[in-house]
C-alpha positions as CSV (number, residue, x, y, z in Angstrom):
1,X,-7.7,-20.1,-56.3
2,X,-11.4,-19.9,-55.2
3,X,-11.3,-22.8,-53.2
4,X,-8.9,-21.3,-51.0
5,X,-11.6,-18.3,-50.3
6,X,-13.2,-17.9,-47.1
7,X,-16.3,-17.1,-47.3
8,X,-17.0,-13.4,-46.1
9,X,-19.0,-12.9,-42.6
10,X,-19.1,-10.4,-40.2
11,X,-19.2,-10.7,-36.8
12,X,-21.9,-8.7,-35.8
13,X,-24.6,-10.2,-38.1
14,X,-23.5,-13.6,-36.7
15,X,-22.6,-12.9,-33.2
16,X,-25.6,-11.5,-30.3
17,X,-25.4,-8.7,-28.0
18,X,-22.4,-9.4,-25.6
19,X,-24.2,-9.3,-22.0
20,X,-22.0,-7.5,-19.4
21,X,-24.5,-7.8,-16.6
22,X,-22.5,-10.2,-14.5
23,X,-19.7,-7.7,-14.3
24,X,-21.9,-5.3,-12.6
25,X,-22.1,-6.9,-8.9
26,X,-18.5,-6.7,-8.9
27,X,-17.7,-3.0,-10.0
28,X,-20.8,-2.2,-7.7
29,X,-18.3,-3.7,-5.0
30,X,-15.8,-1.7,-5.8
31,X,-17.6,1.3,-5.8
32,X,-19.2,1.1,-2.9
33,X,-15.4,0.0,-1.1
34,X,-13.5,2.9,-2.5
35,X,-16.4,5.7,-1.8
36,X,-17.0,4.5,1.5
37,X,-16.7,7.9,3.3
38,X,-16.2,6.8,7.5
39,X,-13.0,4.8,6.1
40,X,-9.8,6.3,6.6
41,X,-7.7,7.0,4.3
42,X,-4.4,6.9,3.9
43,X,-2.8,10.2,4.4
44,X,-5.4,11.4,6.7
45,X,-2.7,12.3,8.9
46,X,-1.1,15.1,6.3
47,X,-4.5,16.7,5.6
48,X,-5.0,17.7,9.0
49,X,-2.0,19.6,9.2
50,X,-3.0,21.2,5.9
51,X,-6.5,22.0,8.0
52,X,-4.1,24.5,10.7
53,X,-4.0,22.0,13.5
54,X,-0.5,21.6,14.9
55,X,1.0,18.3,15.4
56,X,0.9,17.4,19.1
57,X,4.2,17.6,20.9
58,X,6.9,14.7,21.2
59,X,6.6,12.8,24.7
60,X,9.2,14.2,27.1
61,X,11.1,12.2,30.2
62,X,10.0,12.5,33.7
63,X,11.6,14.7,35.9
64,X,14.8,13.5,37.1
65,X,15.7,11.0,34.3
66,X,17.5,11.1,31.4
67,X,17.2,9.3,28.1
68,X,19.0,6.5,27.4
69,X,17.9,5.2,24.2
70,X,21.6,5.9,23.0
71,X,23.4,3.3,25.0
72,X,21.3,0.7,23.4
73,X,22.4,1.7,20.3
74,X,25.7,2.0,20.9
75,X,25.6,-1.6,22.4
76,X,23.5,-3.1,19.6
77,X,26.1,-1.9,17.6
78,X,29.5,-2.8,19.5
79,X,27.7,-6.6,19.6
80,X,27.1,-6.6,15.7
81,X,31.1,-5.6,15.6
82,X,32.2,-8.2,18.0
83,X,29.8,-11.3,16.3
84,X,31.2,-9.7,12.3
85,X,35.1,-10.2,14.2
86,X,34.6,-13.5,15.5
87,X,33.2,-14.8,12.8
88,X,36.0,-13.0,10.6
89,X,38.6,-14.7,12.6
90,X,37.6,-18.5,12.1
């Protein structure tokens, strides 16, 4: 039975000081990218309505014409119809 016992040691007699100093650069990197105030961040764009300025109006038409952005949806759509039938038939 005792010579199956390991002898007793501890690991921070044995062991030195674990140097972390080569992490440093890189969570100096990351610092520096993520409190990099002139960057934009995402949701800049709700903020500044929560600062009181009103979103700036959707584009309108010219005079005279009218939009047609629903007749190419409504032939996008027709032509995915036709192409599902055709293929549906052979």
């Amino acid at each position: 039975m005792e010579e199956n016992k390991k002898p007793e040691t501890t690991s921070q007699q044995d062991s030195a000081p674990v140097d972390y100093s080569h992490y440093m650069g890189t969570l100096n990197r990351i610092y520096r990218r993520n409190n990099n105030p002139k960057k934009k961040r995402l949701g800049d764009g709700i903020t500044s309505l929560k600062q009181e300025q009103k979103p700036t109006a959707p584009a309108k038409p010219e005079n005279g014409k009218k939009d047609h952005s629903f007749l190419i949806t409504l032939a996008v759509s027709i032509a995915i119809i036709l192409i599902l039938w055709v293929i549906k038939m052979f």
